[in-house]
PDB file of N, CA, C and O in Angstrom:
ATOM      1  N   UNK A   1       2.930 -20.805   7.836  1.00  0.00           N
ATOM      2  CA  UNK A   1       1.496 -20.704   7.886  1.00  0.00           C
ATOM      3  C   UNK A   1       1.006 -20.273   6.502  1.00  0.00           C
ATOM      4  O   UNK A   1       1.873 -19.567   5.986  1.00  0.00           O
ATOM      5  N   UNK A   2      -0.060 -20.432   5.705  1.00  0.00           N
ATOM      6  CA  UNK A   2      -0.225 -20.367   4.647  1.00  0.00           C
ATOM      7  C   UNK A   2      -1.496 -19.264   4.700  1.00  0.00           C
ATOM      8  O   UNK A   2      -2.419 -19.252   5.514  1.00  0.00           O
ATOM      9  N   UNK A   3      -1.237 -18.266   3.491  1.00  0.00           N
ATOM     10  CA  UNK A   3      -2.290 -17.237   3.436  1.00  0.00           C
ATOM     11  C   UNK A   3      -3.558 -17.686   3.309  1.00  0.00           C
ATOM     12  O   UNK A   3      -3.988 -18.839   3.284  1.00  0.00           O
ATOM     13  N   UNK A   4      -4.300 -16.282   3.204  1.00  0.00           N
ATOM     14  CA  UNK A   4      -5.572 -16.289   2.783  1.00  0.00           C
ATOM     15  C   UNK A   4      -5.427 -16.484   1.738  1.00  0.00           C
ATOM     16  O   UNK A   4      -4.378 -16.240   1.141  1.00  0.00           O
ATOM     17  N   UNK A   5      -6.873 -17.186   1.021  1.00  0.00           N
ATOM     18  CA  UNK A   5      -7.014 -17.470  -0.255  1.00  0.00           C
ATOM     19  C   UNK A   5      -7.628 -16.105  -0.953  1.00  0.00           C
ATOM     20  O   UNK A   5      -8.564 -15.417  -0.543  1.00  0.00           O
ATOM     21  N   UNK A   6      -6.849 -15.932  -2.085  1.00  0.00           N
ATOM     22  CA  UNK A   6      -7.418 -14.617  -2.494  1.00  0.00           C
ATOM     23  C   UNK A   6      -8.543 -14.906  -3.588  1.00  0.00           C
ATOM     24  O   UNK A   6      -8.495 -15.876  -4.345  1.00  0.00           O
ATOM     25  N   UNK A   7      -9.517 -13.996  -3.586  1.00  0.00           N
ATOM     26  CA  UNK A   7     -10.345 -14.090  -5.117  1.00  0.00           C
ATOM     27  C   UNK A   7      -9.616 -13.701  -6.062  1.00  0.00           C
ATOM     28  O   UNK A   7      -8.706 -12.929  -5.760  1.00  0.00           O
ATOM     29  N   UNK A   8      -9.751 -14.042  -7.278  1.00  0.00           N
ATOM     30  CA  UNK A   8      -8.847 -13.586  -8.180  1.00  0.00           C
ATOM     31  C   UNK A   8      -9.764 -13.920  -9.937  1.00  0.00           C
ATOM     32  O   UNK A   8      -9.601 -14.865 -10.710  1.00  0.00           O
ATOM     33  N   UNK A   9     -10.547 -12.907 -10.032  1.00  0.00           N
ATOM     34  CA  UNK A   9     -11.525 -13.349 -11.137  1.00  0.00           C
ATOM     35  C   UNK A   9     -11.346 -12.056 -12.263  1.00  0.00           C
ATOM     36  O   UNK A   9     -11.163 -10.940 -11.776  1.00  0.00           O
ATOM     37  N   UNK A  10     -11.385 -12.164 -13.457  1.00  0.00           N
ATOM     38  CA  UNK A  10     -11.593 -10.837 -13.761  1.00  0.00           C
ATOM     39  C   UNK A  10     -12.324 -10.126 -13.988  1.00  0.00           C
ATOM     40  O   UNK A  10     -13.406 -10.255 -14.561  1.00  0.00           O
ATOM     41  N   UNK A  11     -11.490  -8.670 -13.272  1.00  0.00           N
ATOM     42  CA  UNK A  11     -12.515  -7.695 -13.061  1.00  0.00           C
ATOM     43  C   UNK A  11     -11.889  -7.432 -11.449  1.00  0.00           C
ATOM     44  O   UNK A  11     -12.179  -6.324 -10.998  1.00  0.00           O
ATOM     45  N   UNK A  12     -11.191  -8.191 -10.677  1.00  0.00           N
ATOM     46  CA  UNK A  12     -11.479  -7.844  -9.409  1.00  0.00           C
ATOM     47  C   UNK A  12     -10.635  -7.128  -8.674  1.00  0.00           C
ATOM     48  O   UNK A  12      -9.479  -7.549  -8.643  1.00  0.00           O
ATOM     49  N   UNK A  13     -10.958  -5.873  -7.890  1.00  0.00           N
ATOM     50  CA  UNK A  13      -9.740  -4.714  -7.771  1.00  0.00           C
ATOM     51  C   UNK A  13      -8.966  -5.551  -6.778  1.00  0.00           C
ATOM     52  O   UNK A  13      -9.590  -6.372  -6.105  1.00  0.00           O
ATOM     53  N   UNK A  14      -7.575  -5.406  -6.619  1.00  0.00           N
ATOM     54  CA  UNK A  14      -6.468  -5.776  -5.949  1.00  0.00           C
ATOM     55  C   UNK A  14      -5.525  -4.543  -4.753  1.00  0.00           C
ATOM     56  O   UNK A  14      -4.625  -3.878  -5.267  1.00  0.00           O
ATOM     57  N   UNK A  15      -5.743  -4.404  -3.660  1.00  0.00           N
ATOM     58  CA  UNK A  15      -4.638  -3.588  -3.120  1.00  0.00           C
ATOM     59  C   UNK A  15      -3.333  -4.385  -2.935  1.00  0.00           C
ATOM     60  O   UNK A  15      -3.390  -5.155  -1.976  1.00  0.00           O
ATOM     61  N   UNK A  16      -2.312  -4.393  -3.532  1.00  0.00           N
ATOM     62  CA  UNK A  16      -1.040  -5.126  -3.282  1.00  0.00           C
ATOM     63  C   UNK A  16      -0.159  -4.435  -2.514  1.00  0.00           C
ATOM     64  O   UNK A  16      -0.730  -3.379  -2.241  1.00  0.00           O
ATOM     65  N   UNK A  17       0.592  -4.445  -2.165  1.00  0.00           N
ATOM     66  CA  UNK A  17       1.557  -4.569  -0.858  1.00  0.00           C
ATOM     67  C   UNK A  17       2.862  -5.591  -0.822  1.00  0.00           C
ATOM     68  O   UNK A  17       2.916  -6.748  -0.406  1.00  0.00           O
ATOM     69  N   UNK A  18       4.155  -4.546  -1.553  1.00  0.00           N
ATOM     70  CA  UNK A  18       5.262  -5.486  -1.725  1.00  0.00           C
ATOM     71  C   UNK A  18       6.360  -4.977  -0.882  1.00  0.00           C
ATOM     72  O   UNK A  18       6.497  -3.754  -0.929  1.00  0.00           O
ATOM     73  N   UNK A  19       7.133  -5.592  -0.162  1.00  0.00           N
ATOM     74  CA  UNK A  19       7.959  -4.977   1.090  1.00  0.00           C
ATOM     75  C   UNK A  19       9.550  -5.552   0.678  1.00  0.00           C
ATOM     76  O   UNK A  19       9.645  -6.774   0.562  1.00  0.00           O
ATOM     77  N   UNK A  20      10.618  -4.841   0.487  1.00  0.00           N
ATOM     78  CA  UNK A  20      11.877  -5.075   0.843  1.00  0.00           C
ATOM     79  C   UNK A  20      12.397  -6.024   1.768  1.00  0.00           C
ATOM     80  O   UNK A  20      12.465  -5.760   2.968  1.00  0.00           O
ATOM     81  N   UNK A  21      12.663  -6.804   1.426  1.00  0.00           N
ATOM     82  CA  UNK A  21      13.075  -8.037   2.855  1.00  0.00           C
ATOM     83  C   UNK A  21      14.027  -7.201   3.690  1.00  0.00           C
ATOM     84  O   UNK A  21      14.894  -6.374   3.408  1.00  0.00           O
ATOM     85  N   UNK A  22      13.532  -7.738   4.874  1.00  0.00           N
ATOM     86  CA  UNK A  22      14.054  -7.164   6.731  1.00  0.00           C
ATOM     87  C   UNK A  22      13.490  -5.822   6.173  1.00  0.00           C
ATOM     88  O   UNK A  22      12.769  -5.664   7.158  1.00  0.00           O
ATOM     89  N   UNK A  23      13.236  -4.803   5.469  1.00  0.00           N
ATOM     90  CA  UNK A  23      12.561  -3.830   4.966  1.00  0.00           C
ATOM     91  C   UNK A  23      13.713  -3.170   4.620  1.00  0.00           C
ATOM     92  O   UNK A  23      14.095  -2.131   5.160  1.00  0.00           O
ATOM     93  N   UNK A  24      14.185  -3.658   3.872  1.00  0.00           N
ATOM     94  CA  UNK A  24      15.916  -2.925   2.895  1.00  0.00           C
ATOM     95  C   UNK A  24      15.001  -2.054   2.375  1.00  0.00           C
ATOM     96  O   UNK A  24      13.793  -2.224   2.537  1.00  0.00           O
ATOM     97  N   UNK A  25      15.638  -0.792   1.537  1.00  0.00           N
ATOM     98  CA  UNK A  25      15.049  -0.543   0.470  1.00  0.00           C
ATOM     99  C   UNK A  25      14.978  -1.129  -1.197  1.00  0.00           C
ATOM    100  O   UNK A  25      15.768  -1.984  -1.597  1.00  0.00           O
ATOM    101  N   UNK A  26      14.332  -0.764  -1.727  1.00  0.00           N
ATOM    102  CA  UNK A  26      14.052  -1.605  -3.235  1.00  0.00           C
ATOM    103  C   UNK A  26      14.191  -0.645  -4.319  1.00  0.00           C
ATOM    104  O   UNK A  26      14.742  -0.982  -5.367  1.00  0.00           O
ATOM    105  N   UNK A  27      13.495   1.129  -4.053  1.00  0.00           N
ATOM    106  CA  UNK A  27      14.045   2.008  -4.633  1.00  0.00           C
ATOM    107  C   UNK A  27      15.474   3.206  -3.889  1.00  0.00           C
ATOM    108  O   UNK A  27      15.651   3.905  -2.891  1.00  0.00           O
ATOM    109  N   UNK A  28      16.099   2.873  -4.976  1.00  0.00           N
ATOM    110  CA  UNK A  28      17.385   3.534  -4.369  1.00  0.00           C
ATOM    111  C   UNK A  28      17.522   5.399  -4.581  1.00  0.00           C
ATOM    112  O   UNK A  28      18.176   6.243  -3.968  1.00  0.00           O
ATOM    113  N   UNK A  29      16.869   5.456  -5.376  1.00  0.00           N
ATOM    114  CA  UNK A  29      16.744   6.682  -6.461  1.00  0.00           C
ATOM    115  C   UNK A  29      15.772   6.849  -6.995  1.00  0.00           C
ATOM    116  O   UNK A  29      14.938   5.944  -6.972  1.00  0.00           O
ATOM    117  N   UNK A  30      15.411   8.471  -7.909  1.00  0.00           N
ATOM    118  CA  UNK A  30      14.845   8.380  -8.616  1.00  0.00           C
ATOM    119  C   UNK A  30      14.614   7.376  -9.974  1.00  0.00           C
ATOM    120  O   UNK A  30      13.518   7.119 -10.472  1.00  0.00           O
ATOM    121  N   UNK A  31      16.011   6.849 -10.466  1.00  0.00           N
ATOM    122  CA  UNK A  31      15.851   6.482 -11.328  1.00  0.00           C
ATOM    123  C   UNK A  31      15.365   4.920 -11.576  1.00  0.00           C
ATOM    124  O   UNK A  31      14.995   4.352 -12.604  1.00  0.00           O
ATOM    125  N   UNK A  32      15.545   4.371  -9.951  1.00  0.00           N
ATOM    126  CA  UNK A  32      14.922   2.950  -9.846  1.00  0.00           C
ATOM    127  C   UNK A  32      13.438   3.225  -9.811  1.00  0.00           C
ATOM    128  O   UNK A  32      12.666   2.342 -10.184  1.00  0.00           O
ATOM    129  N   UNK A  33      13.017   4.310  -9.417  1.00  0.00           N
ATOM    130  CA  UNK A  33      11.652   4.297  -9.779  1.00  0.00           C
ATOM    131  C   UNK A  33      11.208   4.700 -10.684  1.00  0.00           C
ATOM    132  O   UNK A  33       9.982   4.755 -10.577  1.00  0.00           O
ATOM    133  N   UNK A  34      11.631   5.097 -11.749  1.00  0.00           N
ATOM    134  CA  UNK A  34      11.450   5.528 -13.322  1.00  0.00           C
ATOM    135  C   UNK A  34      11.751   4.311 -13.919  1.00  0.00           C
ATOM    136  O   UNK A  34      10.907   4.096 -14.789  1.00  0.00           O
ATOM    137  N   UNK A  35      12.335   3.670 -13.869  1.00  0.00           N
ATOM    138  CA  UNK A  35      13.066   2.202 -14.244  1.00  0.00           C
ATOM    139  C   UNK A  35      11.439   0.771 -13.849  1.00  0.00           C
ATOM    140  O   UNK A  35      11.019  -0.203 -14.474  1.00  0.00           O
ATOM    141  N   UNK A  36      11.043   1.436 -12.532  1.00  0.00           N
ATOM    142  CA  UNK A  36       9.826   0.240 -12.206  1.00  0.00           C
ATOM    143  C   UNK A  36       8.724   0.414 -13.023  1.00  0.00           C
ATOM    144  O   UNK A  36       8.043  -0.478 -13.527  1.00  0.00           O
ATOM    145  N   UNK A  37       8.558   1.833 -13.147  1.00  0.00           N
ATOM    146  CA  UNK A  37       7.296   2.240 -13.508  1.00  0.00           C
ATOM    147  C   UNK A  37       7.056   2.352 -14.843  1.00  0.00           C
ATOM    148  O   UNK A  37       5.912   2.638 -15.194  1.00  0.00           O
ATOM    149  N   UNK A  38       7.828   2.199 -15.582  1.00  0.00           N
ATOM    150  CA  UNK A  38       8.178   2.132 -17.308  1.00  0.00           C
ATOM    151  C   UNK A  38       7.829   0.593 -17.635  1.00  0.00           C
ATOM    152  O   UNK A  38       7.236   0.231 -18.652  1.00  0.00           O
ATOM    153  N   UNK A  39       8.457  -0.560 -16.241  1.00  0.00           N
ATOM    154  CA  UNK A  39       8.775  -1.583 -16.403  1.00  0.00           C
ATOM    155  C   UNK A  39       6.942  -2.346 -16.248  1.00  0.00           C
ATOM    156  O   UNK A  39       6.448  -3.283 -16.875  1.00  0.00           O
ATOM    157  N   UNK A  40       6.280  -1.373 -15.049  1.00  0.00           N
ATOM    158  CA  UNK A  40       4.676  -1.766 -14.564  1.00  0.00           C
ATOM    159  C   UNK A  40       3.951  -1.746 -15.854  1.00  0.00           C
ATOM    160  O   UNK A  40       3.159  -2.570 -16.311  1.00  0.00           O
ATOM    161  N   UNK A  41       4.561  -0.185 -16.542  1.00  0.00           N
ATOM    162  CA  UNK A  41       3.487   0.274 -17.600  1.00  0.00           C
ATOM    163  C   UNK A  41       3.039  -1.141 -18.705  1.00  0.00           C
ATOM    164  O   UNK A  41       1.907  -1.537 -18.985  1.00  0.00           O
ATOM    165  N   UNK A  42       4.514  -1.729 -19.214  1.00  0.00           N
ATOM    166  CA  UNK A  42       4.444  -2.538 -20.225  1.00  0.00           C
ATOM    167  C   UNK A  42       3.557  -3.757 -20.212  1.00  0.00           C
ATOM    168  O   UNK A  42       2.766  -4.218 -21.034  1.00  0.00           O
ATOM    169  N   UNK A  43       4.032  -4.210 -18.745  1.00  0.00           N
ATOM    170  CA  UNK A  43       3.435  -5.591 -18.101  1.00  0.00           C
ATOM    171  C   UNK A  43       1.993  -5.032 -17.814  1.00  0.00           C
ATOM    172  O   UNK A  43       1.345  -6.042 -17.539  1.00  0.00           O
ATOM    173  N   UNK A  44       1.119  -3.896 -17.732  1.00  0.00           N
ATOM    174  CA  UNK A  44       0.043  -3.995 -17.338  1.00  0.00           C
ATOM    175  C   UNK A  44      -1.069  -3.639 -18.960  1.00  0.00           C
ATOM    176  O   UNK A  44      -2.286  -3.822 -18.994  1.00  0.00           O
ATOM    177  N   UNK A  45      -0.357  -3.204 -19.935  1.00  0.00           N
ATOM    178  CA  UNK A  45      -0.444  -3.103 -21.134  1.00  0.00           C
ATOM    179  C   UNK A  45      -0.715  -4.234 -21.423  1.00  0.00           C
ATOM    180  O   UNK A  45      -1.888  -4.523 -21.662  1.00  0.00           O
ATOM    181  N   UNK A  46       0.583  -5.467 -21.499  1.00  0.00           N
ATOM    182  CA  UNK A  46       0.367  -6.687 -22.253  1.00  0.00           C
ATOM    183  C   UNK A  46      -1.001  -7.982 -21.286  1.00  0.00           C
ATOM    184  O   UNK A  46      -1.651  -8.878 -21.824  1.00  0.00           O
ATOM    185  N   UNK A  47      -1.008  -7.614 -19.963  1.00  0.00           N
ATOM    186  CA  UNK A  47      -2.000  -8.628 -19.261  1.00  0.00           C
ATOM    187  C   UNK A  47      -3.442  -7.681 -19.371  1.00  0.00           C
ATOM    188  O   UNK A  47      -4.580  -8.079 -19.127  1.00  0.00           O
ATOM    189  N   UNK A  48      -3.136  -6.665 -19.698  1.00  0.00           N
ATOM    190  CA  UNK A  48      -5.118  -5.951 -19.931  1.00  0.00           C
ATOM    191  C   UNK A  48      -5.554  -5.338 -18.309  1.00  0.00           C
ATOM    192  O   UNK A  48      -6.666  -4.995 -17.907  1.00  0.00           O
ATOM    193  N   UNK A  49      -4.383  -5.349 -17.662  1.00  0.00           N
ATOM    194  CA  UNK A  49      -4.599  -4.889 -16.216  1.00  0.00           C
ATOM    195  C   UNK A  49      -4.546  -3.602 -15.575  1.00  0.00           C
ATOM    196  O   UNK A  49      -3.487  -2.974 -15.571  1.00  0.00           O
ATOM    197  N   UNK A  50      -5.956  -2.986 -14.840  1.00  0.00           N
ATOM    198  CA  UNK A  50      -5.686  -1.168 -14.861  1.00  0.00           C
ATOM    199  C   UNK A  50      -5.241  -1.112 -13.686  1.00  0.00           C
ATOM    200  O   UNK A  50      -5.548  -1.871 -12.768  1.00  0.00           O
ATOM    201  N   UNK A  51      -4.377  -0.074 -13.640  1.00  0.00           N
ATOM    202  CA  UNK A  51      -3.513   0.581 -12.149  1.00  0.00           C
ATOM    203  C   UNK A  51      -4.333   2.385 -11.830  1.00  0.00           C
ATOM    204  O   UNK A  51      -4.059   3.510 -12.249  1.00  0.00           O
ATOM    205  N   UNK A  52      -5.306   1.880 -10.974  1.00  0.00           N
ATOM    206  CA  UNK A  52      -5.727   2.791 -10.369  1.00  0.00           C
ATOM    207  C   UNK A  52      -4.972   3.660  -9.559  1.00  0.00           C
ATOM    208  O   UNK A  52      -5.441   4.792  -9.445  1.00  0.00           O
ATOM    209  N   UNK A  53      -4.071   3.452  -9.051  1.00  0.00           N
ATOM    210  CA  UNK A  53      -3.137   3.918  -7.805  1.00  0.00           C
ATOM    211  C   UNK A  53      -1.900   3.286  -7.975  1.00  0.00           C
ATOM    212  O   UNK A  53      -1.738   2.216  -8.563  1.00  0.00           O
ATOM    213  N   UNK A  54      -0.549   4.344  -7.158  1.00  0.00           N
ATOM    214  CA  UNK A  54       0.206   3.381  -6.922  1.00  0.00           C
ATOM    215  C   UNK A  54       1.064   4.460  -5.799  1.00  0.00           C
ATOM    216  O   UNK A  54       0.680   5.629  -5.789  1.00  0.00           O
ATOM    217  N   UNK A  55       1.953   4.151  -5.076  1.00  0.00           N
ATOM    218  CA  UNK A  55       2.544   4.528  -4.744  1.00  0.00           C
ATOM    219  C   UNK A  55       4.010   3.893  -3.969  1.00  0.00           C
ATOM    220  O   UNK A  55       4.036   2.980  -3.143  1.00  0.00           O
ATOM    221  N   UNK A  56       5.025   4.564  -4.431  1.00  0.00           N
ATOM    222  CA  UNK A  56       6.040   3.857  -4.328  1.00  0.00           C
ATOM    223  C   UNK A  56       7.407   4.543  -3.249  1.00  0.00           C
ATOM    224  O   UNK A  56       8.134   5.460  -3.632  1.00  0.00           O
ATOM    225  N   UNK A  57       7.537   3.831  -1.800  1.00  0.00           N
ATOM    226  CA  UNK A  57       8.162   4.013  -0.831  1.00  0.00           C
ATOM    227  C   UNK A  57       9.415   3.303  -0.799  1.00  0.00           C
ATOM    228  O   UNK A  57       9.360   2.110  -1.098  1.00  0.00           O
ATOM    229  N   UNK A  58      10.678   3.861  -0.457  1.00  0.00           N
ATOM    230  CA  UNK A  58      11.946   3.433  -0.735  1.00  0.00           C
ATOM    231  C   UNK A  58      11.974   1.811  -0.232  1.00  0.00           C
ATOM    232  O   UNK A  58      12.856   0.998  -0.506  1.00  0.00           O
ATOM    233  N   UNK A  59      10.932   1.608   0.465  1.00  0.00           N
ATOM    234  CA  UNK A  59      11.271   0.160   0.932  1.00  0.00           C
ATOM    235  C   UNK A  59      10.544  -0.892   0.466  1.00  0.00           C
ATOM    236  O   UNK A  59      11.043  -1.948   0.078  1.00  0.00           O
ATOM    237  N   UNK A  60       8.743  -0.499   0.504  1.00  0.00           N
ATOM    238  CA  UNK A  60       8.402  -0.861  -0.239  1.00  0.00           C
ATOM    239  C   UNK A  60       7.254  -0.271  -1.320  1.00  0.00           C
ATOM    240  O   UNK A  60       7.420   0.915  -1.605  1.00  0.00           O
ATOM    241  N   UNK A  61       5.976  -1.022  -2.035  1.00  0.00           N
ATOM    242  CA  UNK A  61       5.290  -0.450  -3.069  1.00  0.00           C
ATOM    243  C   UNK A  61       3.908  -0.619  -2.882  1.00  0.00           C
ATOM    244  O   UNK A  61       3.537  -1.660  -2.340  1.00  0.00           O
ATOM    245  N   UNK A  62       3.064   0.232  -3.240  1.00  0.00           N
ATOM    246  CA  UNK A  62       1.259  -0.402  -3.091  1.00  0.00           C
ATOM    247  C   UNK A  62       1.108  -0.262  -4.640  1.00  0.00           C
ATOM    248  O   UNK A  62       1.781   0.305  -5.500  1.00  0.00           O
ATOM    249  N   UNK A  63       0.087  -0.920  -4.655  1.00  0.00           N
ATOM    250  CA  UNK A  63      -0.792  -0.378  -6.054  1.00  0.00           C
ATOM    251  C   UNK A  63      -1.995  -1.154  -5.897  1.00  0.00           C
ATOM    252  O   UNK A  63      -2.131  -2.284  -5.429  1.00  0.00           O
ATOM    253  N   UNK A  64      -2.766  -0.427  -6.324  1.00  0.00           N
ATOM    254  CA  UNK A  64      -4.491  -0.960  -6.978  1.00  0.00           C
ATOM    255  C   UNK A  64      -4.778  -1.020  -7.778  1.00  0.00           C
ATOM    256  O   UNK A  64      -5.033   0.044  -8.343  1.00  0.00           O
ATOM    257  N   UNK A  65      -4.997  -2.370  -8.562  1.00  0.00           N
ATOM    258  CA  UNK A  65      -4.909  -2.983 -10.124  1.00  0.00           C
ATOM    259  C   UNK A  65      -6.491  -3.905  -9.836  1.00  0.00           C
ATOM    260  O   UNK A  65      -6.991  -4.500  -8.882  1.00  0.00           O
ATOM    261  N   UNK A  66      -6.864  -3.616 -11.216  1.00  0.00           N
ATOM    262  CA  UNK A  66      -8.064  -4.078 -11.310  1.00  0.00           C
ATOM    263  C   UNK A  66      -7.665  -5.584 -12.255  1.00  0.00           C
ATOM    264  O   UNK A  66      -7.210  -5.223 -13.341  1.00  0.00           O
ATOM    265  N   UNK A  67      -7.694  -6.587 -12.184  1.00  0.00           N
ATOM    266  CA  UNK A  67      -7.349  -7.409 -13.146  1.00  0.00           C
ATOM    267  C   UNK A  67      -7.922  -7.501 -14.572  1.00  0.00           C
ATOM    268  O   UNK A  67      -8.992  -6.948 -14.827  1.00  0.00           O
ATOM    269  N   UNK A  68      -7.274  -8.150 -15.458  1.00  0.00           N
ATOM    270  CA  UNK A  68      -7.696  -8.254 -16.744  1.00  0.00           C
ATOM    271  C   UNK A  68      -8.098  -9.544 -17.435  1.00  0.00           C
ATOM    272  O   UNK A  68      -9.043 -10.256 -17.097  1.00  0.00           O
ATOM    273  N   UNK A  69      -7.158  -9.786 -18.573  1.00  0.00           N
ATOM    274  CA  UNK A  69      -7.393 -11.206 -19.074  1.00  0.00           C
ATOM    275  C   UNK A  69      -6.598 -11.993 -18.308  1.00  0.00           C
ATOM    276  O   UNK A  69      -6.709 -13.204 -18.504  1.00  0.00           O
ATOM    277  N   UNK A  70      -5.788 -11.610 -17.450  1.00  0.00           N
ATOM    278  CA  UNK A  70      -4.750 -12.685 -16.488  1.00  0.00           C
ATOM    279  C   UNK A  70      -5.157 -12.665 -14.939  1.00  0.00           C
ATOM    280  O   UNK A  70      -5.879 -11.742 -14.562  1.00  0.00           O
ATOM    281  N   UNK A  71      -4.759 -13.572 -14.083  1.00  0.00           N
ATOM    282  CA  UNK A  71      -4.623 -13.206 -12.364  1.00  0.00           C
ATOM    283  C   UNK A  71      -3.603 -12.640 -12.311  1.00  0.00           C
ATOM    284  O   UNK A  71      -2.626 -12.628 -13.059  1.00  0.00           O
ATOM    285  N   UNK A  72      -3.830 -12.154 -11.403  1.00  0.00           N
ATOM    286  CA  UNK A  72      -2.910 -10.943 -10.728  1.00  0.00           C
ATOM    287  C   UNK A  72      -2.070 -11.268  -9.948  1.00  0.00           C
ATOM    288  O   UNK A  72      -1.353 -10.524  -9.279  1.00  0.00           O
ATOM    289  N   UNK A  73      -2.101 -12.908  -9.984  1.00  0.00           N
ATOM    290  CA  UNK A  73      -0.179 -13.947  -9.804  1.00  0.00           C
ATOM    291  C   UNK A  73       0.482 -13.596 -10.991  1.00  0.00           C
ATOM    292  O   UNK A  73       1.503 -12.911 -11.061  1.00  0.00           O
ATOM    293  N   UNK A  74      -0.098 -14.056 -11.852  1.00  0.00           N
ATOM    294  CA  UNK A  74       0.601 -13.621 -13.374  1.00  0.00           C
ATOM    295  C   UNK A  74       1.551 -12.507 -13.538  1.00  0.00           C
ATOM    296  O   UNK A  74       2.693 -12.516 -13.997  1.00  0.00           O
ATOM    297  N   UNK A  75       0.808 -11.508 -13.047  1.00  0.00           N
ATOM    298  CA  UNK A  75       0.973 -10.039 -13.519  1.00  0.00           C
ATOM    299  C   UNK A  75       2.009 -10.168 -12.462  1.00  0.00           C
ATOM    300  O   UNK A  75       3.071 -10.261 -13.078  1.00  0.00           O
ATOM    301  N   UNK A  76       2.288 -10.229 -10.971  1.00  0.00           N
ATOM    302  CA  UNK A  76       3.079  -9.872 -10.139  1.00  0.00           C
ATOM    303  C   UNK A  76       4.325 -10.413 -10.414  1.00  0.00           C
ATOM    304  O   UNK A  76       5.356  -9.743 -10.464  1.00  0.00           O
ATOM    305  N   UNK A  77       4.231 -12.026 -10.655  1.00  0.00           N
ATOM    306  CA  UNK A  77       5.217 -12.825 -10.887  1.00  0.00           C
ATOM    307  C   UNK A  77       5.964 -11.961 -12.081  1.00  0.00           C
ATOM    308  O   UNK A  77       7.107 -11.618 -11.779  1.00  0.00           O
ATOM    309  N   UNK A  78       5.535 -11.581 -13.304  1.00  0.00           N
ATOM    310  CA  UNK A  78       6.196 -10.546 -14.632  1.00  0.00           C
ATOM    311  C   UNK A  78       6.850  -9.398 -13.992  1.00  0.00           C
ATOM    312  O   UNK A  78       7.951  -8.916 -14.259  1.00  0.00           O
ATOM    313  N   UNK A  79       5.878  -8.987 -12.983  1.00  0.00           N
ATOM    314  CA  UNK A  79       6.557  -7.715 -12.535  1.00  0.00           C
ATOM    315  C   UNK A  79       7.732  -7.945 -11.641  1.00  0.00           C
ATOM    316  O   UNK A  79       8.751  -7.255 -11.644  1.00  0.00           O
ATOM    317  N   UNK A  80       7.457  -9.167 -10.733  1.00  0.00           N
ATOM    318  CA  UNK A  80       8.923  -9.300  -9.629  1.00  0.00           C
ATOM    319  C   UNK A  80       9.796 -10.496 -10.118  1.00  0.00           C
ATOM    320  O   UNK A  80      10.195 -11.343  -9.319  1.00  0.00           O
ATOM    321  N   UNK A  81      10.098 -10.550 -11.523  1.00  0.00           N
ATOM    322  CA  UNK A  81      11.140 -11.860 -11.651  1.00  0.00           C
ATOM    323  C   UNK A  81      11.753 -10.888 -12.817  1.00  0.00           C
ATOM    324  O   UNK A  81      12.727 -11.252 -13.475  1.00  0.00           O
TER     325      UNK A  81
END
């Protein structure tokens, strides 16, 4: 079944929502989450994108990003590949 179509203009705040498949976890440790969040900082630096929020659960992650000069496919795709 195919999603909703999202707006995606810039400027437009985003709540994201990324889940561990079967809901494994994704952070194992502290240090996988020192490792993500070093990794968010750079990628939201280079696309012009602000992170209002975030919070990060062993399985999965939220954050609220306001977009920038990119969509916020862009930015996710950098962040999850």
């Amino acid at each position: 079944m195919p999603g909703q179509a999202r707006i995606d203009a810039p400027g437009v705040l985003h709540h994201i929502i990324v889940r561990g498949i079967e809901r494994r976890k994704i952070f194992n440790d502290d240090e996988d989450r020192f490792d993500f969040l070093e990794r968010i900082g750079h990628i939201l630096e280079q696309t012009q994108t602000a992170c209002y929020a975030w919070a990060l659960i062993p399985n999965h992650f939220h954050l609220l990003l306001r977009t920038g000069a990119y969509p916020v496919a862009t930015v996710m795709r950098r962040l999850l590949t």
